[in-house]
C-alpha positions in Angstrom: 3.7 12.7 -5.6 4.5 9.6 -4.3 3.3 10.7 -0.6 0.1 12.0 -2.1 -0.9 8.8 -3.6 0.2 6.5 -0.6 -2.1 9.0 1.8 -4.8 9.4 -0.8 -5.2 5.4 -1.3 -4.6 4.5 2.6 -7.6 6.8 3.5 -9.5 5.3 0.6 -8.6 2.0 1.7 -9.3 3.1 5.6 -12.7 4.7 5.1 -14.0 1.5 2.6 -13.0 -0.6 5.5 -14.7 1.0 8.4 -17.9 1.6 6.0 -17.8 -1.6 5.1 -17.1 -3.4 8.8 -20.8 -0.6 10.1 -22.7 -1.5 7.5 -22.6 -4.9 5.9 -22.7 -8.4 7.6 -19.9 -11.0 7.4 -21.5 -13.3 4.9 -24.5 -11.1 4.0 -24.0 -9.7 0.1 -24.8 -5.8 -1.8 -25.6 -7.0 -5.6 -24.7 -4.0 -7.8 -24.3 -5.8 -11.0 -25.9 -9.4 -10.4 -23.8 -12.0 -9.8 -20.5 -10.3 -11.7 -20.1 -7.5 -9.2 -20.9 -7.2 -5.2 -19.9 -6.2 -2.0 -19.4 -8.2 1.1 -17.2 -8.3 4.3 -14.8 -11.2 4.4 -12.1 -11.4 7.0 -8.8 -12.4 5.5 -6.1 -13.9 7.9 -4.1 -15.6 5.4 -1.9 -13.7 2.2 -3.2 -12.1 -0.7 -6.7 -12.9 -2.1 -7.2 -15.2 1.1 -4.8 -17.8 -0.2 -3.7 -19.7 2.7 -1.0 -19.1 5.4 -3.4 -18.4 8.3 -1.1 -19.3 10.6 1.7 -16.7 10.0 -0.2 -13.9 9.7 2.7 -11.9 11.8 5.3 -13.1 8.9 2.9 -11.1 6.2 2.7 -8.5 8.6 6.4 -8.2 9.2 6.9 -8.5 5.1 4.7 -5.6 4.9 6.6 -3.4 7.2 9.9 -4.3 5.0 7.7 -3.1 1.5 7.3 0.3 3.4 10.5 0.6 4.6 12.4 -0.5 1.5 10.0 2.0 -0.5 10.6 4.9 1.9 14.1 4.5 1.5 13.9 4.3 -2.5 12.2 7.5 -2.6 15.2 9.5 -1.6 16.5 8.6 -5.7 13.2 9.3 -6.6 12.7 11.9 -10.0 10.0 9.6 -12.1 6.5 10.7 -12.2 5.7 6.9 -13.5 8.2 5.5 -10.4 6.4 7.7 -7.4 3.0 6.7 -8.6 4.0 3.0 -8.7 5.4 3.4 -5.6 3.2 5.3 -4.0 0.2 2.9 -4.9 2.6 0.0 -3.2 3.3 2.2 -0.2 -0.6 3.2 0.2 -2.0 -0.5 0.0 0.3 -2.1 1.9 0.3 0.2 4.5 -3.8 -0.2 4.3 -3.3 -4.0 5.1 -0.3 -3.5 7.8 -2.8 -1.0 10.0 -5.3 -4.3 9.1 -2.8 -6.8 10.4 -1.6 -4.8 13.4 -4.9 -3.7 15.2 -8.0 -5.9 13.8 -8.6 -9.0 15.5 -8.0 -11.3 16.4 -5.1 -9.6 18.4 -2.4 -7.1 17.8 0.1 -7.9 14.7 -2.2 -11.1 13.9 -5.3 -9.2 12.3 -7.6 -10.4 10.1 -7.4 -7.8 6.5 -11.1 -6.8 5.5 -11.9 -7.7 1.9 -15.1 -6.6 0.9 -15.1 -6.2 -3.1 -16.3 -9.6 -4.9 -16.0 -10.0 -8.8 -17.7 -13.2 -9.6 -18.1 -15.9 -7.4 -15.1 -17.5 -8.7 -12.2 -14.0 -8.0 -11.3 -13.9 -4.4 -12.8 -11.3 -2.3 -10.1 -8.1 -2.3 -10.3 -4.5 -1.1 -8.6 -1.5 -2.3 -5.5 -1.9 -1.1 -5.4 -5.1 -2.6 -6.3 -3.1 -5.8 -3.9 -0.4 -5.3 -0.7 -3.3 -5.0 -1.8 -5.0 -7.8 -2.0 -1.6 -10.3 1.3 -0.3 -8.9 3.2 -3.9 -8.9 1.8 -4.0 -12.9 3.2 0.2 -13.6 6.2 -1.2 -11.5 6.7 -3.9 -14.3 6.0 -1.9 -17.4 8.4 1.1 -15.9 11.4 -1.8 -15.6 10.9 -3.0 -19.1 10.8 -0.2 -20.5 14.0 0.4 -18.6 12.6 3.6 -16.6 14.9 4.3 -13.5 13.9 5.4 -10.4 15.9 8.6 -11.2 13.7 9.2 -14.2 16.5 8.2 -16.9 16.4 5.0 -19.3 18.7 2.2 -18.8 21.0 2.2 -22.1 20.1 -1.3 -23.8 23.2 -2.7 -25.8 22.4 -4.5 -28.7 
């Protein structure tokens, strides 16, 4: 399961990207619902939703390839439907922005992430592996405090 969802959202991710990057300008907008939902191609060198840190792009690319690796290595205890989609959604997105980091430009493990999905003009551009870590970090919350373990048992809660 969790494979399966990690594939299926890094293609989705993949194939968005490389549609968007043919078709659509840098700058240039798609309206499809006014102003409150469009599509556009912004280059992203800095962390999540473009916040800053341009100039260590290879420290968000080498906390990216920890994600995978510490998630790869979690699935091995892994027996939670909720857990492996949570999980997998992580693994898929973050792997969606490591390919992103390692081989755009402007060189190899510096790449600029493509965003391309605007809500509003005052939400920061994302993409779906933007939307894929945020949905699996919020399961990955509401599986820990409901006290769901990896291994699909419930932590005991003493009183």
């Amino acid at each position: 399961m969790l494979l399966g969802v990690a594939v299926f959202v890094l293609a989705a991710d993949l194939i968005s990207k490389a549609v968007v990057v043919a078709h659509i300008r840098e700058g240039s907008y798609i309206h499809l619902i006014g102003t409150v939902l469009m599509i556009t191609q912004v280059r992203n060198g800095g962390a999540a939703f473009n916040i800053g840190g341009t100039s260590i792009t290879i420290v968000f690319t080498a906390i990216a390839a920890g994600v995978i690796i510490y998630i790869l290595r979690a699935a091995r205890n892994l027996r939670s439907i909720g857990w492996a989609i949570s999980l997998g959604l992580l693994l898929g997105g973050a792997t969606g922005n490591l390919v992103d980091r390692i081989f755009r430009a402007p060189g190899l493990f510096r790449g600029d992430v493509v965003d391309w999905i605007e809500l509003t003009r005052y939400w920061p551009v994302f993409n779906l592996a933007d939307s894929a870590i945020t949905c699996g970090g919020v399961l990955f919350v509401l599986l820990a405090l409901r006290g769901i373990r990896l291994d699909g048992t419930r932590a005991v809660r003493e009183p």
